[in-house]
One Martini backbone bead per residue (centre of mass of N, CA, C, O) as a GRO file, in nm:
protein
  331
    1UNK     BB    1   0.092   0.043   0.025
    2UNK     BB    2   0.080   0.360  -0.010
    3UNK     BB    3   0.106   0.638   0.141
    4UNK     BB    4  -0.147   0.802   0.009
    5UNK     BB    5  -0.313   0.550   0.127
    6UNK     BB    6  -0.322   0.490   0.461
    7UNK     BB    7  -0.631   0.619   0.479
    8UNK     BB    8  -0.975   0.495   0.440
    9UNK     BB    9  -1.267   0.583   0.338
   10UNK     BB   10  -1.572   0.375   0.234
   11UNK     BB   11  -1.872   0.450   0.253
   12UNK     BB   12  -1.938   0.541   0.526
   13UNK     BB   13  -2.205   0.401   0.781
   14UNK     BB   14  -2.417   0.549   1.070
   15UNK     BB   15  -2.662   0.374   1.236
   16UNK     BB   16  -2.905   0.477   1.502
   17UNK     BB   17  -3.133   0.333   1.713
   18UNK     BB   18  -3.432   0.524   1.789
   19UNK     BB   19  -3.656   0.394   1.957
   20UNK     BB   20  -3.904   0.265   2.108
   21UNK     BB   21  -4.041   0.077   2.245
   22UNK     BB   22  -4.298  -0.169   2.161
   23UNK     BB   23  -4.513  -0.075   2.281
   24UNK     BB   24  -4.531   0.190   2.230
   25UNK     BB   25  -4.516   0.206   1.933
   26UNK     BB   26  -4.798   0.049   1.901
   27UNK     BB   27  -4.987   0.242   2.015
   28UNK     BB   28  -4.887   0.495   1.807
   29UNK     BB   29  -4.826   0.330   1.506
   30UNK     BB   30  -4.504   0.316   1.493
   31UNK     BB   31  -4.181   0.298   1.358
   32UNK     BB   32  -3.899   0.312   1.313
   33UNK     BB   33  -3.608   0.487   1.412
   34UNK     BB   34  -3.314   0.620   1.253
   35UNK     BB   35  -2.985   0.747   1.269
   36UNK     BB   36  -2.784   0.915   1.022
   37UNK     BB   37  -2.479   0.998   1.172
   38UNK     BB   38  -2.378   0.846   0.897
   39UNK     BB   39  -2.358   0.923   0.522
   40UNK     BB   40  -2.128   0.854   0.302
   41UNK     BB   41  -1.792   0.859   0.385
   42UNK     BB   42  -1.470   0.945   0.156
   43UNK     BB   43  -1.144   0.904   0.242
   44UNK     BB   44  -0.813   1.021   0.229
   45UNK     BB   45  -0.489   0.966   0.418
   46UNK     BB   46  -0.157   1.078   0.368
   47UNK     BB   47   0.144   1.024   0.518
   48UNK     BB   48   0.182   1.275   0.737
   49UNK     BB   49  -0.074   1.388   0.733
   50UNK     BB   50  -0.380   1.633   0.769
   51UNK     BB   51  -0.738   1.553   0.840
   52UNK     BB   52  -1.035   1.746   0.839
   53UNK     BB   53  -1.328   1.791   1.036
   54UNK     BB   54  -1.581   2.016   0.979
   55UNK     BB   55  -1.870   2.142   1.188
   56UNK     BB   56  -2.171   2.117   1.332
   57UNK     BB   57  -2.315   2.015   1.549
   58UNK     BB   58  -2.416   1.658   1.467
   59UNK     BB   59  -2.272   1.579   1.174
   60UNK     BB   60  -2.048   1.338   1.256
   61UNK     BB   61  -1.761   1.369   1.332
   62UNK     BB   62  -1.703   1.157   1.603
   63UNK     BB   63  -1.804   0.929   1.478
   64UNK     BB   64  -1.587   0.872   1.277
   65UNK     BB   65  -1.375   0.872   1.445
   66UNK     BB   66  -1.471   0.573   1.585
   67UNK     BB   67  -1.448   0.428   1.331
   68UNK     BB   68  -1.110   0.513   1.274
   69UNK     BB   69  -1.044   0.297   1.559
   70UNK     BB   70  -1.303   0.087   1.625
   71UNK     BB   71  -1.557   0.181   1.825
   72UNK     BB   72  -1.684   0.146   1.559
   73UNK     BB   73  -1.929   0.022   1.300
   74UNK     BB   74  -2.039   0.005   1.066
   75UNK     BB   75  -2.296  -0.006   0.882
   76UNK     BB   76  -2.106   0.056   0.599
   77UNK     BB   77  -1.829   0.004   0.484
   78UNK     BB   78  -1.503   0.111   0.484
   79UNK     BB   79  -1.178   0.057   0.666
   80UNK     BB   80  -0.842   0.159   0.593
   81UNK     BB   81  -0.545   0.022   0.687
   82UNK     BB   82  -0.244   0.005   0.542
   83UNK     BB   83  -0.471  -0.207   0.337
   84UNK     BB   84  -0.648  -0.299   0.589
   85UNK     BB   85  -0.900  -0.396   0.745
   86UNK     BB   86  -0.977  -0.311   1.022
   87UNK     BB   87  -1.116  -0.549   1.144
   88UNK     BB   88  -0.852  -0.687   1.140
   89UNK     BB   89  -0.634  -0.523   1.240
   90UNK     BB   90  -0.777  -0.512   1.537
   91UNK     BB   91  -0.735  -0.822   1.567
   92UNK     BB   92  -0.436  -0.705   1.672
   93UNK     BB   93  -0.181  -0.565   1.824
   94UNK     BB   94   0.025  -0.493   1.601
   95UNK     BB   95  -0.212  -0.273   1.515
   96UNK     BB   96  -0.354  -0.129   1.717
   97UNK     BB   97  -0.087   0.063   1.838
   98UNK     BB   98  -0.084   0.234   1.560
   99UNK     BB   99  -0.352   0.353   1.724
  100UNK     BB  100  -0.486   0.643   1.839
  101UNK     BB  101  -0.716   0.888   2.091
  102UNK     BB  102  -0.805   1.236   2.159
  103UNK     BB  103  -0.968   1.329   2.316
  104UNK     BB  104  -1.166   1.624   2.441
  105UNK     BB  105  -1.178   1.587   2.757
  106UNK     BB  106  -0.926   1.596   2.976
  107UNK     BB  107  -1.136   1.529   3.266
  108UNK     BB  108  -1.259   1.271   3.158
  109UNK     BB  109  -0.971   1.092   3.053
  110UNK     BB  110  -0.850   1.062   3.341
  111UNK     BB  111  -0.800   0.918   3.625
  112UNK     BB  112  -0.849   1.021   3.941
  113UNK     BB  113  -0.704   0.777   4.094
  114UNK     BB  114  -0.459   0.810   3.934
  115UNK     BB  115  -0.157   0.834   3.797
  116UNK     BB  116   0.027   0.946   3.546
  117UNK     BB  117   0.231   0.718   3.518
  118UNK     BB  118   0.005   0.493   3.462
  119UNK     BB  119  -0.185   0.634   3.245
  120UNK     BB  120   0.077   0.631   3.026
  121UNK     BB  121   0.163   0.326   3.082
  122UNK     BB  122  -0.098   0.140   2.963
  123UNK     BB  123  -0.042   0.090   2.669
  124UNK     BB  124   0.253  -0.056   2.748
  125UNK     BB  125   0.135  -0.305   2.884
  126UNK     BB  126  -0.128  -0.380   2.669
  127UNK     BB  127   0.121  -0.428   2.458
  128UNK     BB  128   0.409  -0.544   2.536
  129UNK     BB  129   0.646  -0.340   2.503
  130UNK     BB  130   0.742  -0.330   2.802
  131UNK     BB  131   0.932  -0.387   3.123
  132UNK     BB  132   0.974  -0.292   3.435
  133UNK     BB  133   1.184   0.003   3.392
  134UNK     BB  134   1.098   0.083   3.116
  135UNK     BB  135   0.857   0.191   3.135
  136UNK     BB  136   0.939   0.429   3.321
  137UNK     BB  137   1.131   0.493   3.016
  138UNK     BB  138   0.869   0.543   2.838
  139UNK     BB  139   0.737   0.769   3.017
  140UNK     BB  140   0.920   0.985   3.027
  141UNK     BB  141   0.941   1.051   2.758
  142UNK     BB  142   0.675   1.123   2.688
  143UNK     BB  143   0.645   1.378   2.901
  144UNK     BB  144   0.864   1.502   2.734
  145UNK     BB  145   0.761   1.507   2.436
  146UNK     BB  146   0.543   1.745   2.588
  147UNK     BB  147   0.662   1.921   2.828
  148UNK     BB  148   0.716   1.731   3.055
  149UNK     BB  149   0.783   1.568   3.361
  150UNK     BB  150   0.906   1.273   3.511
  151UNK     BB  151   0.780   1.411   3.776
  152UNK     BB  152   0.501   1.407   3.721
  153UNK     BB  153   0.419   1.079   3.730
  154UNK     BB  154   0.357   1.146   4.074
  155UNK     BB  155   0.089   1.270   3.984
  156UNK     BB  156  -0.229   1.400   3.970
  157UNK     BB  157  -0.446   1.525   3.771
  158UNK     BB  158  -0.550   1.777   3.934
  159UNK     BB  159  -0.253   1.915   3.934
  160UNK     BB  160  -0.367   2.043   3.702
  161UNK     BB  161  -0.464   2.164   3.447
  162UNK     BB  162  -0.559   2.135   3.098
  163UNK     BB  163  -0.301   2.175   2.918
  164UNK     BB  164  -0.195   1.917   3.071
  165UNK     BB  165  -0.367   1.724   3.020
  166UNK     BB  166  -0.359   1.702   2.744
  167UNK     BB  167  -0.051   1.664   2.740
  168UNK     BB  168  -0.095   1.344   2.881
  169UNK     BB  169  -0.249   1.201   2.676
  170UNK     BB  170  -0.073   1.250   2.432
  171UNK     BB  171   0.134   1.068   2.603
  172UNK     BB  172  -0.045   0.831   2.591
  173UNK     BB  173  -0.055   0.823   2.273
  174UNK     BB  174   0.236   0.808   2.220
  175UNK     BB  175   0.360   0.514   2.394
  176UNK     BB  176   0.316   0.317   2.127
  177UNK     BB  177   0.412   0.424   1.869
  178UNK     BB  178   0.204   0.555   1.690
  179UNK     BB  179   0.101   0.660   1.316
  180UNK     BB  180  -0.213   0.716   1.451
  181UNK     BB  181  -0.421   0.992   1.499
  182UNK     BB  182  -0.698   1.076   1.687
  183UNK     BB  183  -0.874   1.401   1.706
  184UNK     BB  184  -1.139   1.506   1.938
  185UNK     BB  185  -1.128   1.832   1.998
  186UNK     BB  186  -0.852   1.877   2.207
  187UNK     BB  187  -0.924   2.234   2.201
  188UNK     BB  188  -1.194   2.302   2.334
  189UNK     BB  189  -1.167   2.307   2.648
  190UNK     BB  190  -0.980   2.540   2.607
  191UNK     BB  191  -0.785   2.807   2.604
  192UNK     BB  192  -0.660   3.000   2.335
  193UNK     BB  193  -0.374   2.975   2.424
  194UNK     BB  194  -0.353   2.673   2.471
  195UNK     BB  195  -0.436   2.592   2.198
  196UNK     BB  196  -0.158   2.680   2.069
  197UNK     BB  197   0.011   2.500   2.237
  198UNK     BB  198  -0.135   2.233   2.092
  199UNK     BB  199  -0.071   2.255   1.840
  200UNK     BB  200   0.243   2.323   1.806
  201UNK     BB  201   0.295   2.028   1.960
  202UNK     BB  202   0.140   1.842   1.713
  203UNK     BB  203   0.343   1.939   1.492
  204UNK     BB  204   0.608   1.888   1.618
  205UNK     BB  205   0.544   1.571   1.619
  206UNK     BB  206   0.497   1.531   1.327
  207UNK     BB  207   0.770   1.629   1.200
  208UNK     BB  208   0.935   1.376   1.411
  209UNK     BB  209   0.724   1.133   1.360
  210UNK     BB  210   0.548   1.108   1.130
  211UNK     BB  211   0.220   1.171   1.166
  212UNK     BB  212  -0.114   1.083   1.149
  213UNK     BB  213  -0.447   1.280   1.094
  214UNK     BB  214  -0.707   1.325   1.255
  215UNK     BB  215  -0.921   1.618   1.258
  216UNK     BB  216  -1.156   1.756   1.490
  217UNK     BB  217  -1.330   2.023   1.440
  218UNK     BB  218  -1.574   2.372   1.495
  219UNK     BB  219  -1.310   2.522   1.397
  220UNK     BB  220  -1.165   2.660   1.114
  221UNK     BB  221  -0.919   2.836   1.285
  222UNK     BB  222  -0.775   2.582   1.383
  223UNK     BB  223  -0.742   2.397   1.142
  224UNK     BB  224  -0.576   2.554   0.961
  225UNK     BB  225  -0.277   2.535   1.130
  226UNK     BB  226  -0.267   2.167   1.077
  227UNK     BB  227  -0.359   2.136   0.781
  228UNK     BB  228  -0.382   1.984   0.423
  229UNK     BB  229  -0.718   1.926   0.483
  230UNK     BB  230  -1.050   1.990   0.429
  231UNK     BB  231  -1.366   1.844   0.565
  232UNK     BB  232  -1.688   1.918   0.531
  233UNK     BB  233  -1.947   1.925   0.737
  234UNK     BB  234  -2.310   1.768   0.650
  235UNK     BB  235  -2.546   1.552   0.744
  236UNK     BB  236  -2.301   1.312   0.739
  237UNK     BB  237  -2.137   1.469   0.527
  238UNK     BB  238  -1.916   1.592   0.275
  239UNK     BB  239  -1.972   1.846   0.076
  240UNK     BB  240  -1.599   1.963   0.110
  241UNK     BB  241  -1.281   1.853  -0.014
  242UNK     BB  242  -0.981   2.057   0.050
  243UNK     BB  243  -0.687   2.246   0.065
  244UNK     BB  244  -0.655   2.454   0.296
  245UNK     BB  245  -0.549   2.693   0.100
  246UNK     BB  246  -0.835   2.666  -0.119
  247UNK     BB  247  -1.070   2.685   0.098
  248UNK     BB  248  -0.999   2.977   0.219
  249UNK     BB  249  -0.964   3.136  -0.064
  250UNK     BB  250  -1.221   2.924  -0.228
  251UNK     BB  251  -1.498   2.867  -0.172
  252UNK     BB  252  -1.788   2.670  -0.293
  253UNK     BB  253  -1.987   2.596  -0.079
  254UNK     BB  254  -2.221   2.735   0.068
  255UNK     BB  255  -2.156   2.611   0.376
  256UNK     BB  256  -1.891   2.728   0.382
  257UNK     BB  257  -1.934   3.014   0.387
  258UNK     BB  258  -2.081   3.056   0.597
  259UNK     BB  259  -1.866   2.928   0.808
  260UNK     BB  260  -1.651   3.223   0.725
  261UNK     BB  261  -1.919   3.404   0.808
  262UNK     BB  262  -1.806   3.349   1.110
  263UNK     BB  263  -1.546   3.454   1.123
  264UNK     BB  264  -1.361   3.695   1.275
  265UNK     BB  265  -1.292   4.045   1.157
  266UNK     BB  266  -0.970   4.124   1.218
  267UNK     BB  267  -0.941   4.379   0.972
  268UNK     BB  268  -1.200   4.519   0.931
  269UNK     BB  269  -1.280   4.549   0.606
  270UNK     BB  270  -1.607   4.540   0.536
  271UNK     BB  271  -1.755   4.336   0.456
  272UNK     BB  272  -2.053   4.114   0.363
  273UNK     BB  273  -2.266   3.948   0.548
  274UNK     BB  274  -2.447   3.587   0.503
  275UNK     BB  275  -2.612   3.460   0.671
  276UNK     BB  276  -2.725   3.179   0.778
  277UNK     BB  277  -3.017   3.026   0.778
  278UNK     BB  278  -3.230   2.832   1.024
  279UNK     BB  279  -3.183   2.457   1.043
  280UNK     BB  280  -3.085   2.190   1.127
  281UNK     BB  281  -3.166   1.907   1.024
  282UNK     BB  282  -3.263   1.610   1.090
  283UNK     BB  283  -3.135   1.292   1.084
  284UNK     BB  284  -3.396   1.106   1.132
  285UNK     BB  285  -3.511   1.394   0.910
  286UNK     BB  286  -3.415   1.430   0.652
  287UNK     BB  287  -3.387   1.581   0.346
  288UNK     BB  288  -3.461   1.607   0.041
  289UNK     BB  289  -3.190   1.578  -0.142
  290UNK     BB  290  -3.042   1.767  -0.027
  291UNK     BB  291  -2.947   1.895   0.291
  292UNK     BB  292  -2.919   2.216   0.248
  293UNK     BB  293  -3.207   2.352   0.089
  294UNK     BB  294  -3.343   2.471   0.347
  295UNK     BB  295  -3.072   2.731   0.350
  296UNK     BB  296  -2.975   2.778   0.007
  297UNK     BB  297  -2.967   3.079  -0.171
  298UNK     BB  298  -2.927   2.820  -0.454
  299UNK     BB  299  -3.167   2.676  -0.496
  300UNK     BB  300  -3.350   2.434  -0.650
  301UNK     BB  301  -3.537   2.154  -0.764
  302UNK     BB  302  -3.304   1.962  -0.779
  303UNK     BB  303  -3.197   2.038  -0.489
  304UNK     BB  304  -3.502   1.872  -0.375
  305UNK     BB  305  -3.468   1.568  -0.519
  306UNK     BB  306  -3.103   1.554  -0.627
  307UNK     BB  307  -2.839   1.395  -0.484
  308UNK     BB  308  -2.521   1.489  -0.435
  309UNK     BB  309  -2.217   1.463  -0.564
  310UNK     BB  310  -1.901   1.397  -0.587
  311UNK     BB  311  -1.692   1.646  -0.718
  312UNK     BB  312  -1.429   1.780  -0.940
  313UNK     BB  313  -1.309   2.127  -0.873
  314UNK     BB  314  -1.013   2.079  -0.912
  315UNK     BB  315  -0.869   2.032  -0.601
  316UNK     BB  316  -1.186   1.999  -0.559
  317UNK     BB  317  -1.418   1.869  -0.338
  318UNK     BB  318  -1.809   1.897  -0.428
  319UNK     BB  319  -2.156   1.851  -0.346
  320UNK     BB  320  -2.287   2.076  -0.597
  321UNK     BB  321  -2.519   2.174  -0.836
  322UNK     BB  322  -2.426   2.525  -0.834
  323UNK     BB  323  -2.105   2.409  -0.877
  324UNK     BB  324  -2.216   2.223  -1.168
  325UNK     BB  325  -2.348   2.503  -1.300
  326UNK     BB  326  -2.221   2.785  -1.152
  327UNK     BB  327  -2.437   2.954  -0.987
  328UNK     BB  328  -2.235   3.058  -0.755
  329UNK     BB  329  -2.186   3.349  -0.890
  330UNK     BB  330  -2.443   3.448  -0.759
  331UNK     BB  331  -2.353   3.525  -0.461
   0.00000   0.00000   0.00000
């Protein structure tokens, strides 16, 4: 397998059901419902870069995460790691290590009763990769690879800040020395200048270390710094996806677009902005044709009848009848 498709998602999708028990349901005379919390999402991601994928809350953006390291099952599709179906690839300890996990809130992932030393050490042990002395001396390395000391992991996860619990986590999906890393808005839960310090440090990890990313976050303005692509997400697809600065300087998506003009205009320039209307329609029950169109100020009859596929824009994907007719430039 080429490095250029080390990561590849091939049209999955995850829907969970969410009925009501069976004896409601008789009573009221309705059907399962079923949540589409993912339908169709395919992207590759080569060796040693990061795909970025945003969104509005609800879009999907965690599920993918979780189904990119194997604690989701798709409901359709596949994702292939390096070549091998993951669902195989998960069943070996020696393909396991490969991939590991930043949770989004550093308070609730590490354990508050342990020291740092145990939770940094945790998958040093589940994969057996050192034992004896070796493992206190792959946890200091880890701590200090994140700019911490090894004298921290004698202290609990209480006696840290935030930043620093999240540089902890970091060093705990470091431990395995492994080769993929899933990013599940790892620096939401931050202050702006210490998010700025969690980039700076896994970009720096990545150039070091050679790691590949999938990087989840609800913040164009973050992702712009870490991202080689970043593809947009709306109701479970991906809409959009194109090169970091492809992106930034010309998006096509009318969704894309209104994303952008949600960033704070800090040069003051007085562009005019055309806020997005309406309502994320539920997932449980899309809109019929694109999923955007009744939001859409470009939408059309084909657009409320017939679901757009992902199509090549110049170095552009983008799933948009609007931006394949032509009509965007009319925004």
């Amino acid at each position: 397998m080429s490095d250029a498709r080390f990561i590849e998602a091939l049209d999955i999708a995850r829907y969970f059901d969410v009925s009501r028990p069976l004896v409601q349901r008789l009573i009221a005379r309705e059907g399962r419902r079923t949540l589409k919390a993912v339908d169709g999402v395919s992207f590759t991601i080569p060796k040693g870069t990061t795909l970025s994928l945003v969104g509005e809350s609800g879009c999907g953006k965690s599920t993918i995460a979780r189904m990119m390291v194997g604690l989701y099952r798709p409901t359709r599709g596949e994702v292939v790691f390096d070549g091998r179906d993951l669902a195989e690839a998960r069943g070996q300890a020696a393909q396991r290590r490969r991939m590991q996990m930043i949770f989004q809130d550093p308070y609730a992932s590490l354990n508050p009763r342990w020291r740092v030393r145990d939770i940094v050490a945790e998958p040093i042990r589940a994969f057996h990769i050192a034992r004896g002395d070796e493992v206190m001396e792959r946890v200091g390395e880890a701590l200090t690879q994140v700019g911490l000391s090894p004298l921290d992991g004698q202290k609990f996860p209480h006696e840290f800040s935030g930043g620093q619990r999240q540089r902890i986590s970091i060093a705990r999906a470091l431990s395995s020395s492994p080769e993929f890393l899933v990013c599940d808005e790892p620096t939401s839960a931050l202050d702006v200048s210490v998010q700025a310090q969690i980039l700076n440090l896994m970009k720096e990890l990545q150039q070091r270390l050679g790691l590949t990313y999938l990087f989840i976050s609800h913040n164009l303005a973050v992702v712009r710094q870490v991202s080689d692509r970043i593809g947009v997400m709306y109701l479970g697809r991906i809409v959009e996806n194109a090169p970091s600065e492809v992106l930034f300087g010309a998006p096509r998506h009318p969704y894309t677009r209104a994303l952008m003009e949600a960033i704070p205009d800090l040069e003051m320039t007085g562009r005019i902005r055309v806020p997005v209307g309406g309502e994320v329609p539920s997932p449980i029950d899309p809109p019929s044709g694109c999923p955007f169109h009744p939001r859409c100020p470009l939408a059309n009859d084909r657009c409320r009848a017939v679901r757009p596929e992902m199509l090549a824009a110049g170095a552009t994907l983008v799933a948009c009848h609007a931006v394949e007719e032509g009509r965007e430039a009319q925004r």
